[in-house]
C-alpha positions in Angstrom: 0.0 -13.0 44.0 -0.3 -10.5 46.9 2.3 -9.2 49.2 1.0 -11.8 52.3 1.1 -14.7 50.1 4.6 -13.9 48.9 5.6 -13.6 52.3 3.8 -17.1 53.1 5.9 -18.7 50.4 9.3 -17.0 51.2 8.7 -17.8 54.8 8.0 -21.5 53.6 11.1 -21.5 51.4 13.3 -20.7 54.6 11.5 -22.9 56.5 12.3 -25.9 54.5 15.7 -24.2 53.8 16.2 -24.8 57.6 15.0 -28.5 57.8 17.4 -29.3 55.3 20.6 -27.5 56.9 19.4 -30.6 59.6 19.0 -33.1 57.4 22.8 -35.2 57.3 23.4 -37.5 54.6 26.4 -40.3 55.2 28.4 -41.8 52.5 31.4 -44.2 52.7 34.0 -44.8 49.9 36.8 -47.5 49.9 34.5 -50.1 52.5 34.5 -47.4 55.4 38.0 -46.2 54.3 36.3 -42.8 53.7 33.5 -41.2 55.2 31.4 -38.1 54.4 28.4 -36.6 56.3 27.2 -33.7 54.2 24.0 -32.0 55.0 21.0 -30.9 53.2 22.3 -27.7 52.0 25.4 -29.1 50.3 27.4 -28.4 53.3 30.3 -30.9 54.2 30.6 -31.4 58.1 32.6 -34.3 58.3 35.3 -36.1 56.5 36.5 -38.9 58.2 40.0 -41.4 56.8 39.7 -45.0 58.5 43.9 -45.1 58.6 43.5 -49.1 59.2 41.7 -49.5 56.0 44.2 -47.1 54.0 47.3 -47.6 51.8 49.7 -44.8 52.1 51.3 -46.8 49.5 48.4 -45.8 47.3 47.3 -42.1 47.7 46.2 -42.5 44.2 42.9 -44.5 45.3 42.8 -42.5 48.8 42.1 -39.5 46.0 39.7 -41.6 44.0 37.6 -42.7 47.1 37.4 -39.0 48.2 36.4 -37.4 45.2 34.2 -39.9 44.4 32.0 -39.9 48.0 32.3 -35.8 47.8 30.4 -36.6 44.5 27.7 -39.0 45.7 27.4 -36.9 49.2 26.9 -33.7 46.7 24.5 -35.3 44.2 22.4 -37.0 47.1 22.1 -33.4 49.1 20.9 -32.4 45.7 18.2 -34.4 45.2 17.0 -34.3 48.7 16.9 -30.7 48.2 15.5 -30.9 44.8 12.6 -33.2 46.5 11.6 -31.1 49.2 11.2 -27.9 47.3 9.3 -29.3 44.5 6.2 -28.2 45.6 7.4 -25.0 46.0 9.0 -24.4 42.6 6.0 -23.4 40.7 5.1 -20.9 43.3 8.7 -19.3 43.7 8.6 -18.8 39.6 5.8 -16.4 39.9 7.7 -14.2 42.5 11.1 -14.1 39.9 13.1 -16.5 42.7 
């Protein structure tokens, strides 16, 4: 692969890199008790605690609900990620990314 075309691809690669610091993906835990909005580079911008649907009587599954839509939030960015640079992948393997 020459110089130009390894450029092309790199600037591809931070092209789509780009469209998925955009991309926001929304999850809610505990019926809208918790919310997350991560984006496409598995960056967390907003965590949001609906007090009226919260037990401070039961921090326990306050901690369950978060860690489990940090998880989904994660996992989903992931695969959105995983999905848009597919086509890339084989391409970025002959350059050593």
């Amino acid at each position: 692969m020459s110089k130009f075309d390894q450029a092309k691809m790199l600037l591809k690669v931070k092209k789509i890199q780009k469209e998925l610091g955009k991309m926001t993906i929304n999850i809610e835990k505990g019926d809208g008790a918790v919310k997350i909005e991560i984006n496409g580079e598995q960056k967390i911008k907003k965590i949001k605690l609906d007090p009226t649907k919260i037990d401070l009587d039961d921090v326990e599954q306050l901690e369950i609900w978060l860690q489990d839509a940090v998880r989904e939030a994660i996992t989903e960015s992931q695969k959105i990620a995983a999905k848009e640079m597919q086509p890339m992948m084989g391409a970025l393997s002959s350059l050593g990314l």
